[in-house]
C-alpha positions in Angstrom: -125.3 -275.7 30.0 -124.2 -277.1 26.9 -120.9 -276.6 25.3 -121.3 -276.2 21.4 -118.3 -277.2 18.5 -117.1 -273.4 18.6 -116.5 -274.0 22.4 -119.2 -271.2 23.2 -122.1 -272.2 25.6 -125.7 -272.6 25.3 -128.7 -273.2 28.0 -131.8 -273.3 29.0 -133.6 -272.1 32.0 -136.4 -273.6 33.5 -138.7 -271.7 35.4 -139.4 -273.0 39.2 -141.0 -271.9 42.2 -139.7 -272.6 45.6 -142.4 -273.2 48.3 -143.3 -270.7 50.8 -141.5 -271.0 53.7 -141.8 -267.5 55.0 -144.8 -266.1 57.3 -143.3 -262.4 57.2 -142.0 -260.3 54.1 -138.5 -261.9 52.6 -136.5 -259.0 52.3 -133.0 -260.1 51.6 -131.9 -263.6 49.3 -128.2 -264.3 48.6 -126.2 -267.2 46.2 -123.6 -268.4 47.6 -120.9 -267.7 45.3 -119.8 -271.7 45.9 -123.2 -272.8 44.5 -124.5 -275.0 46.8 -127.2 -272.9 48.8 -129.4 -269.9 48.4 -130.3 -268.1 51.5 -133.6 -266.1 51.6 -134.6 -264.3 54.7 -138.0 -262.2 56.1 -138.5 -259.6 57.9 -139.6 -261.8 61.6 -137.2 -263.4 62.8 -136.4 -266.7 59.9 -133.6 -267.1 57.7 -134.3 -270.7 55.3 -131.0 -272.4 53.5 -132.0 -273.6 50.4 -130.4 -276.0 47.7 -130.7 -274.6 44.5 -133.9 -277.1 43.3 -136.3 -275.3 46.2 -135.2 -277.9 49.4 -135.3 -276.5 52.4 -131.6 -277.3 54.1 -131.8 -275.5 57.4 -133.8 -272.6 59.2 -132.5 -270.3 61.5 -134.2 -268.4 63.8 -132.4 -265.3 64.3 -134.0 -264.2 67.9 -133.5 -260.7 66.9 -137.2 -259.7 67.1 -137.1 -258.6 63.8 -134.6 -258.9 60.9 -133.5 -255.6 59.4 -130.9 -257.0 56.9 -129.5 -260.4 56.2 -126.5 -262.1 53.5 -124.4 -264.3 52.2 -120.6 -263.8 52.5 -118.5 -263.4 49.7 -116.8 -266.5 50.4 -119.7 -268.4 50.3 -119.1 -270.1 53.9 -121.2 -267.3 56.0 -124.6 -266.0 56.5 -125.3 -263.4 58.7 -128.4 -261.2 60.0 -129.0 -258.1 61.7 -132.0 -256.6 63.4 -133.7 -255.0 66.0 -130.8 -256.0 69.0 -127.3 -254.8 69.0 -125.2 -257.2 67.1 -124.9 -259.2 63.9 -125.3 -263.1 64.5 -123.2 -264.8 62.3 -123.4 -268.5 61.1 -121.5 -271.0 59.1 -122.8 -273.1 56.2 -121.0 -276.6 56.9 -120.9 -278.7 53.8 -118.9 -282.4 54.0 -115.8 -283.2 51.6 -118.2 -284.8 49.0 -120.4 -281.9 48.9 -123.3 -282.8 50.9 -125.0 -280.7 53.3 -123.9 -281.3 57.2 -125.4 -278.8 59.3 -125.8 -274.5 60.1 -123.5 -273.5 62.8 -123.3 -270.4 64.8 -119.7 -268.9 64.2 -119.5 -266.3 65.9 -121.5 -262.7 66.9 -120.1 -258.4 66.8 -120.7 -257.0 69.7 -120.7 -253.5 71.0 -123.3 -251.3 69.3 -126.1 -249.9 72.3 -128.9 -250.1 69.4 -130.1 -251.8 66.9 -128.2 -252.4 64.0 -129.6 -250.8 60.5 -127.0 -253.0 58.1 -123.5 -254.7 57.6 -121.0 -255.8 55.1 -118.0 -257.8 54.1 -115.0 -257.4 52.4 -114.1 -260.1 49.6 -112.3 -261.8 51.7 -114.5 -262.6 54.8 -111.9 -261.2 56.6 -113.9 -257.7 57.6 -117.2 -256.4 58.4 -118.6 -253.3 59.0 -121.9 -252.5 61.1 -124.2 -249.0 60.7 -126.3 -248.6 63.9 -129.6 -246.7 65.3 -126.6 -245.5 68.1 -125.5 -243.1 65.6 -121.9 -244.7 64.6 -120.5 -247.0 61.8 -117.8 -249.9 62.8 -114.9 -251.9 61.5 -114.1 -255.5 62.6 -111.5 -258.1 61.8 -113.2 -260.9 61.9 -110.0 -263.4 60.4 -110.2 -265.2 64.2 -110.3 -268.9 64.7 -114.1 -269.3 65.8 -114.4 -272.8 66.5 -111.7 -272.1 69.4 -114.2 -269.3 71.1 -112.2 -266.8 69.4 -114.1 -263.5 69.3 -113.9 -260.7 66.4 -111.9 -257.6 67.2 -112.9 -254.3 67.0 -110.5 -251.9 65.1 -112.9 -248.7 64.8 -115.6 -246.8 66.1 -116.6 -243.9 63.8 -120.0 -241.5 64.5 -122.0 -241.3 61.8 -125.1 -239.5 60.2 -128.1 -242.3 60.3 -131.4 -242.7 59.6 -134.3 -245.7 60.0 -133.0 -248.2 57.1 -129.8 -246.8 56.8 -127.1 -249.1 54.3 -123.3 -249.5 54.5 -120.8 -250.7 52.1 -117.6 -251.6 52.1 -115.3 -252.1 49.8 -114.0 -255.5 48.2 -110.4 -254.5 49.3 -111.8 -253.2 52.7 -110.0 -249.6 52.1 -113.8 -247.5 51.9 -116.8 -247.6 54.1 -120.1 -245.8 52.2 -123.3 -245.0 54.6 -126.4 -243.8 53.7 -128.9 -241.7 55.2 -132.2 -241.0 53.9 -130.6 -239.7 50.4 -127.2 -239.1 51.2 -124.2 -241.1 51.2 -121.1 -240.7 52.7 -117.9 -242.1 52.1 -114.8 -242.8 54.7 -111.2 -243.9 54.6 -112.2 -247.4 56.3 -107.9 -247.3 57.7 -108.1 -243.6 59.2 -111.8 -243.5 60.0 -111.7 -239.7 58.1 -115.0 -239.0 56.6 -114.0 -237.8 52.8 -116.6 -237.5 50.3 -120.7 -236.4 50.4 -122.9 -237.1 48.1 -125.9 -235.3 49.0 -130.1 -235.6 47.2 -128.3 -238.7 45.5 -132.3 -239.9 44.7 -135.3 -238.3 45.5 -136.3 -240.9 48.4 -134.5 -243.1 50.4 -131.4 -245.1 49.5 -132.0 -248.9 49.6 -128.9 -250.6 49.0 -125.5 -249.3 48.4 -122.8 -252.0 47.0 -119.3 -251.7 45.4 -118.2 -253.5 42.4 -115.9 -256.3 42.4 -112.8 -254.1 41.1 -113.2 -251.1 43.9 -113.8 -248.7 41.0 -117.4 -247.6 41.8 -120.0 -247.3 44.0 -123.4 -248.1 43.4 -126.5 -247.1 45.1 -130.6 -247.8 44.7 -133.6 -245.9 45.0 -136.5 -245.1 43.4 -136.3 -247.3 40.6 -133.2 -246.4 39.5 -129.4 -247.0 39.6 -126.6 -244.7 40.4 -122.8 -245.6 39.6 -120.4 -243.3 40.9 -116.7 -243.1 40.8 -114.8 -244.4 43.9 -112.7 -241.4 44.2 -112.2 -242.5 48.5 -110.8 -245.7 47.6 -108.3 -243.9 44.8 -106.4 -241.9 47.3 -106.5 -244.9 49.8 -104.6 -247.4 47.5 -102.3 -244.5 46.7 -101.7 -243.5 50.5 -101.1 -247.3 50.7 -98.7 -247.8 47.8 -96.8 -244.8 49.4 -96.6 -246.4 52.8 -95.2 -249.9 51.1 -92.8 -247.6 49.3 -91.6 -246.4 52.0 -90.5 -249.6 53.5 -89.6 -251.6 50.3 -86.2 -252.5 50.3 -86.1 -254.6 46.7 -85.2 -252.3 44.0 -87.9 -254.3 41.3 -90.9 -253.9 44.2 -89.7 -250.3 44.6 -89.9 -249.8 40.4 -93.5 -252.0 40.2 -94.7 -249.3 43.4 -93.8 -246.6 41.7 -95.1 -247.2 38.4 -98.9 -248.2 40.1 -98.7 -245.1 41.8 -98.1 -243.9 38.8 -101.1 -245.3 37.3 -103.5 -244.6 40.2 -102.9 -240.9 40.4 -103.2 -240.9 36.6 -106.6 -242.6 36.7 -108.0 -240.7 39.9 -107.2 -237.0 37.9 -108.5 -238.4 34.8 -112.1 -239.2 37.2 -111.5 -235.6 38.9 -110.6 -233.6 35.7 -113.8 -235.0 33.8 -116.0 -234.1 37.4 -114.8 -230.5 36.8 -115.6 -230.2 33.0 
């Protein structure tokens, strides 16, 4: 990138192929939001670190017979995969001080599902993760544990859930709403209480392929037969106000109690004005 007189930017991109790595069908590839590796991953069992000029950092071997779903984390440290066992293997990206690569280590693994697992996400932070499952139920970890000391992730909820083969979960950035597909469905829960709350049912006429919130918790966005869908996240509304009310509750600081009230305020103004314009 160049930075012009006016102090906008220009660039140019040049085209270039990475070499084939894979043996099976890649079906996931992430950027670390860091820069400093792209992860692609296929549908056996290999996951290959890249730099971003096409060499080959690491390859992990995910011994999960197959992979069903694989990422980056938000924070850019993680990479984790999901498949045909009951877990989600999760591995750090080490990188030394001066920015060169040291080495792929395993972190740390969720266990507790008695199937295979269909799909998993983070919050923005790295600091949760959900898991969707063939055993018919959605969960919620905290996963902000000191790992290099053996320190496990704890498991905060199990929820049953509608699932099918391929089924996608979500959750959002502020970890407040967990989204599930099945099939062409999608159903949206209060990630704190565990309630289900909203259905979105024939939501594309085959099945959902990836489900994903964006960055501000305002919407939900879901794939599927060559289109996009963007819908309003009317969950994650009522949680922040149910959340705001709680911190009201115990504020004892007249200015926090004024700045509560007034984004309460705000949130219930913006969630009827999404309702109101549902109805009409």
């Amino acid at each position: 990138m160049v930075k012009k007189d006016d102090g906008t930017f220009n660039f140019k991109a040049a085209p270039g192929d990475f070499p084939q790595k894979h043996k099976g069908v890649i079906i996931n590839i992430g950027i670390a939001e860091t820069g400093k590796f792209i992860m692609s991953a296929s549908v056996d069992t290999t996951i290959v670190i890249w730099d971003l000029k096409g060499e080959v950092l690491a390859t992990i071997n995910t011994n999960q017979m197959t992979n069903s779903h694989a990422a980056v984390s938000p924070c850019g440290r993680f990479v984790a995969s999901c498949g045909f066992t009951p877990d989600v293997k999760v591995w750090e990206v080490c990188f030394g001080k001066s920015g060169e690569f040291r080495e792929v280590a395993r972190a740390f693994d969720l266990k507790g599902h008695s199937a295979g697992v269909y799909s998993f996400d983070f919050s923005n932070d790295s600091r949760r993760m959900v898991t969707v499952s063939k055993d018919g139920t959605w969960k919620l970890w905290d996963t902000d544990v000191e790992y290099k000391k053996k320190q496990d992730p704890y498991l905060l909820r199990t929820v049953p859930c509608k699932v099918s083969e391929g089924s996608r979960i979500a959750l959002s950035p502020d970890g407040r709403v967990v989204a599930i597909s099945n099939v062409c469905d999608i159903a949206m829960y209060n990630a704190t209480t565990g309630e289900l709350e909203e259905e979105f049912h024939s939501v594309h006429n085959g099945e959902i392929t990836d489900l994903k919130f964006d960055i501000n918790n305002r919407f939900l966005l879901s794939t599927g037969d060559r289109v996009i869908r963007v819908f309003h996240n009317v969950t994650g509304y009522r949680a922040a106000i149910q959340d705001m009310q709680t911190m009201l509750k115990k504020a004892s600081n007249d200015g926090v109690r004024q700045r509560l009230r007034q984004q309460i305020t705000d949130a219930q103004s913006a969630l009827d004005t999404v309702l109101n314009a549902a109805k009409n």
